[in-house]
C-alpha positions in Angstrom: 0.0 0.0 0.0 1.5 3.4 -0.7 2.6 5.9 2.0 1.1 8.5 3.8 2.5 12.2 3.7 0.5 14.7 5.8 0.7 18.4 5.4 0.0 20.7 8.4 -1.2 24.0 6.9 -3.0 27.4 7.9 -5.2 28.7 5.5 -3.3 31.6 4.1 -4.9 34.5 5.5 -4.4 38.3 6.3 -3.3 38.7 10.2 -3.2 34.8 10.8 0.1 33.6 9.5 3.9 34.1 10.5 3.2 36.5 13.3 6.8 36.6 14.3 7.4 37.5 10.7 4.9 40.3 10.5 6.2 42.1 13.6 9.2 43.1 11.1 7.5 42.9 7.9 4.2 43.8 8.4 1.2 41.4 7.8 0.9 41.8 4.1 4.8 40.9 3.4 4.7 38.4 6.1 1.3 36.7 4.3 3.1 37.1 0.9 6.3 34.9 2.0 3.9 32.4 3.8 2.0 32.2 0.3 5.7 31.7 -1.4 6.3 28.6 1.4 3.2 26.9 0.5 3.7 26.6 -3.5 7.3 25.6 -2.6 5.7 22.7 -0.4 3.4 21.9 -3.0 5.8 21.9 -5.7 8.0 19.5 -4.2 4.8 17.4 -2.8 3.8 17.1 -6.3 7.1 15.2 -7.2 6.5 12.3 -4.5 4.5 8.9 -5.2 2.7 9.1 -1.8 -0.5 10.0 -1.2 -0.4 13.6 0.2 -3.2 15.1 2.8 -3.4 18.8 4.0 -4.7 19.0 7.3 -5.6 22.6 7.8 -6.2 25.3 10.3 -8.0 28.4 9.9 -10.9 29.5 7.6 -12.1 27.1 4.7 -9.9 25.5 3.1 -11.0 27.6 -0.2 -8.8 30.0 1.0 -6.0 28.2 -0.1 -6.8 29.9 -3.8 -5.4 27.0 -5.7 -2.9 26.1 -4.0 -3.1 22.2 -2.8 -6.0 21.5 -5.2 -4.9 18.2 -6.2 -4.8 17.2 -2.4 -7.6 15.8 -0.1 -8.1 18.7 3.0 -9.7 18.0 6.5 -9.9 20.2 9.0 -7.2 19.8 12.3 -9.2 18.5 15.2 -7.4 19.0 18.4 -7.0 21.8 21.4 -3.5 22.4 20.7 -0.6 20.9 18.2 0.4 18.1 20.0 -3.0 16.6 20.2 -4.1 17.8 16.2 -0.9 15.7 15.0 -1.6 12.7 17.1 -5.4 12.9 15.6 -4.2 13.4 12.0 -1.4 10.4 12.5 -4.5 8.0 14.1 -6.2 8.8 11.4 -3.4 8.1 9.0 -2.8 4.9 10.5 -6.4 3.9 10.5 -6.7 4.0 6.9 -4.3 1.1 6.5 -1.1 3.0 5.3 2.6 1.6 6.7 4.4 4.6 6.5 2.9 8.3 8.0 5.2 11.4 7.8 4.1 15.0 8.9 5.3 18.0 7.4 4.9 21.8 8.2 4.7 24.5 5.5 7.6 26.3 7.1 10.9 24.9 5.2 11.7 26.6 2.2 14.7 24.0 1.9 12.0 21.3 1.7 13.1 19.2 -1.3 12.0 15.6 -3.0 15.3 14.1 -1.6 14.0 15.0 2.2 10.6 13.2 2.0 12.0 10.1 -0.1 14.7 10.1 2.6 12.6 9.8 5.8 10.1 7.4 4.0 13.0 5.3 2.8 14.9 5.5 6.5 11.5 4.0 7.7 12.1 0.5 6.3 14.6 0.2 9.4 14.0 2.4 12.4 10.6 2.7 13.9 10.7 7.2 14.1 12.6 9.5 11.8 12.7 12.9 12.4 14.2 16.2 10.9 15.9 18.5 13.5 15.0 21.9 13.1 17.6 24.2 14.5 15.5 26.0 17.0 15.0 23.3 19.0 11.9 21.4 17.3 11.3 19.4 14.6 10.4 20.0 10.6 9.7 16.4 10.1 8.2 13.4 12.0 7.6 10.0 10.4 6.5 6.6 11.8 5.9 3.0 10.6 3.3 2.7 13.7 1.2 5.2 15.5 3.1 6.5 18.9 0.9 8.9 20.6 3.1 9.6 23.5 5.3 11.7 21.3 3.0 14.2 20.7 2.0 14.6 24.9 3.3 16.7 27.3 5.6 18.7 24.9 6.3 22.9 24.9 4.9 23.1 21.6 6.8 26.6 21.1 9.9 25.9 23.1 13.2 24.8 22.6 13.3 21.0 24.2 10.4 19.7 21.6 13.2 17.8 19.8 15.4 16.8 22.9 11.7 16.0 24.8 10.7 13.4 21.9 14.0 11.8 21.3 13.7 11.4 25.4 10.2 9.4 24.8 12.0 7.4 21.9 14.6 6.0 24.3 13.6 2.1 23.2 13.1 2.8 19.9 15.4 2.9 16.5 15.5 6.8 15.1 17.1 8.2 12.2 17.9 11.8 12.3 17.5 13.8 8.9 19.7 17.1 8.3 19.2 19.5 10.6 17.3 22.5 8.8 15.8 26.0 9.3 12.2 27.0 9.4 11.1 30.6 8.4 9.4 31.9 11.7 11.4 35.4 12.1 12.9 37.7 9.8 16.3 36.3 10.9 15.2 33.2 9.2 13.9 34.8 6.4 17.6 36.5 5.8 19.8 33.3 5.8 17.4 32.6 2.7 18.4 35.8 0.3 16.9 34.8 -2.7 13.9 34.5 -1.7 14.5 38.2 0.5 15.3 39.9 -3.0 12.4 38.6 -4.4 10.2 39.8 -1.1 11.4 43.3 -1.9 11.0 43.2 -5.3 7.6 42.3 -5.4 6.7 45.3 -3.4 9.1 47.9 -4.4 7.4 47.0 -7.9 4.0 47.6 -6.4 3.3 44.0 -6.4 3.2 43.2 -10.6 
């Protein structure tokens, strides 16, 4: 049976995404660069022979204005992270797929090699996970459900990483490359390219 990628996504709108990002940029800019992270996620999703689904937060899912339209959306169910990716996974799991991996929309170094990688690394260790360098995760994949990782964690700390890999002590884990989400502008600046084309967009008035 083919594999299981889920996509954790808000709903691109106004005043509801990368709030870090907009107390630099402003809420426009800061919506603009979460819409660029979404087609690059989608882009790379569309190269992949798993079966993608977008769990969303946030308004409808039409609000996504064409972006994931070739994907199956449900709503997250859950009071706080932890608890909507254990739901989603359980879900996963109870279709009957082997392999489940949960992604964010946050890594603009997201590539095809990544999700291959952590799907392949699942044939021999029972968790994979991709260390993001503030402390969490970008990436969490498992070959059966384990609901304990996603219980008692500081969703928005530092220790998410160090607090899972502590729950995974009898378990086999691979560890992807550590990478960077885009959360701050700091984030945002260690990935020039896609700063130029911020600024040209809007010194350009947006043509």
């Amino acid at each position: 049976m083919e594999t299981l990628v889920l996509v954790f996504a808000k709903t691109p709108v106004l005043g509801t995404v990368k709030s870090r990002l907009a107390e630099h940029l402003g809420e426009e800019k800061a919506l603009w660069v979460y819409q660029q992270l979404l087609v690059k996620t989608e882009g790379v999703l569309q190269q992949i022979f798993s079966k993608v689904v977008v769990f969303y937060a946030g308004k409808s899912p039409t609000e996504f204005s064409g972006c994931f339209k070739d994907f199956s959306k449900k709503p997250q169910q859950g009071l706080d992270l932890g608890e909507r990716m254990a739901n989603a996974f359980a879900w996963g799991f109870a279709q009957g797929y082997p392999k489940v991996v949960g992604i964010g929309t946050d890594l603009w170094d997201l590539d095809q090699g990544c999700l291959e990688g952590a799907l392949s690394a699942l044939d021999a260790t029972d968790v994979v996970l991709g260390p993001a360098n503030d402390g969490g995760y970008y990436l969490i994949g498992m070959n059966e459900f384990h609901p304990e990782l996603f219980r008692n964690k500081s969703w928005s700390g530092p220790e998410v990483l160090r607090d899972t890999l502590r729950d995974l002590q009898t378990k086999r884990v691979a560890l992807l490359a550590e990478k960077s989400d885009i959360d701050s502008y700091k984030d945002l600046v260690s990935h020039p390219a896609l700063l130029t084309r911020l600024n040209q967009y809007f010194d350009e008035g947006k043509n």
